[in-house]
C-alpha positions as CSV (number, residue, x, y, z in Angstrom):
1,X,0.0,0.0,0.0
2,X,3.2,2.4,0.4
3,X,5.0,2.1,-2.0
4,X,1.6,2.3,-4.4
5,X,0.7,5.8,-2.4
6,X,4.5,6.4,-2.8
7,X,4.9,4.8,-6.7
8,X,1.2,7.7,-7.6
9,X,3.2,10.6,-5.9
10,X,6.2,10.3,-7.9
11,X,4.3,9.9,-10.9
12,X,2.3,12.8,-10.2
13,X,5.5,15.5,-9.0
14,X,7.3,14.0,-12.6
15,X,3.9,14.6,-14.3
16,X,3.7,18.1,-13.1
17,X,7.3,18.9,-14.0
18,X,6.6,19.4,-17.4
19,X,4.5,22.6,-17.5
20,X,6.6,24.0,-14.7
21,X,9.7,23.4,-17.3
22,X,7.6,25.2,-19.7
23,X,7.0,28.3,-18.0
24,X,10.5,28.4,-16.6
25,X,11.2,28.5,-20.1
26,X,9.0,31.4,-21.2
27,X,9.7,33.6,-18.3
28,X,13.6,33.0,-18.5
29,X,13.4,33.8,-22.5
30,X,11.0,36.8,-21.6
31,X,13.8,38.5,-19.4
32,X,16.2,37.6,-22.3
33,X,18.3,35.3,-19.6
34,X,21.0,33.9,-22.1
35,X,20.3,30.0,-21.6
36,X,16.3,29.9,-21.1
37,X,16.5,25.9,-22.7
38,X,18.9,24.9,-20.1
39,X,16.5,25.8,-17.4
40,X,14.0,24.2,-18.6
41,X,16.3,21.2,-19.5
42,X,17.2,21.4,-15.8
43,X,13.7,21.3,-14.2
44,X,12.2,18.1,-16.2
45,X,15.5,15.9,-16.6
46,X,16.6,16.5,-12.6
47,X,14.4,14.4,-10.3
48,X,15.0,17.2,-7.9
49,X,13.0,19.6,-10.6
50,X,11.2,21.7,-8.0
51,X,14.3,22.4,-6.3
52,X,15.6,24.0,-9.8
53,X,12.0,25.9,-10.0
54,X,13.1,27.4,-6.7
55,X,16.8,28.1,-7.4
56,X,15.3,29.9,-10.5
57,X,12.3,32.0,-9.2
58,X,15.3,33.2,-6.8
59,X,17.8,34.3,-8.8
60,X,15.9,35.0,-11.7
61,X,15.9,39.1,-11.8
62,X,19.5,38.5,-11.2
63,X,19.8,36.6,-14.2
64,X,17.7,38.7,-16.6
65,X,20.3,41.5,-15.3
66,X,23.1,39.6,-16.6
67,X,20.9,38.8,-19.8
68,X,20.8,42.5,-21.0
């Protein structure tokens, strides 16, 4: 019963990688941040994703300095 509860959760936090990835993407290209596609690459092939999500949203006006 665990590891199915466990086996549906991992499924479901991979599952919603994928549009997170995407609008990682399209904010990081909006502030013209010079490597948007490695963001995204970052979030959906990491398991850790989220934690790349976070990284990201924290540093990102940073980044879109650096990208002008």
């Amino acid at each position: 019963m665990v590891e199915s509860s466990i086996a549906v959760l991992l499924f479901a936090l991979f599952i919603l990688q994928y549009p997170a990835a995407l609008l990682v993407r399209l904010d990081a290209k909006r502030l013209n941040i010079e490597t948007p596609e490695q963001w995204r690459l970052a979030v959906v092939f990491l398991f850790l994703g989220w934690i790349v999500v976070a990284v990201y949203l924290y540093r990102r006006d940073e980044l879109a300095d650096h990208g002008n």
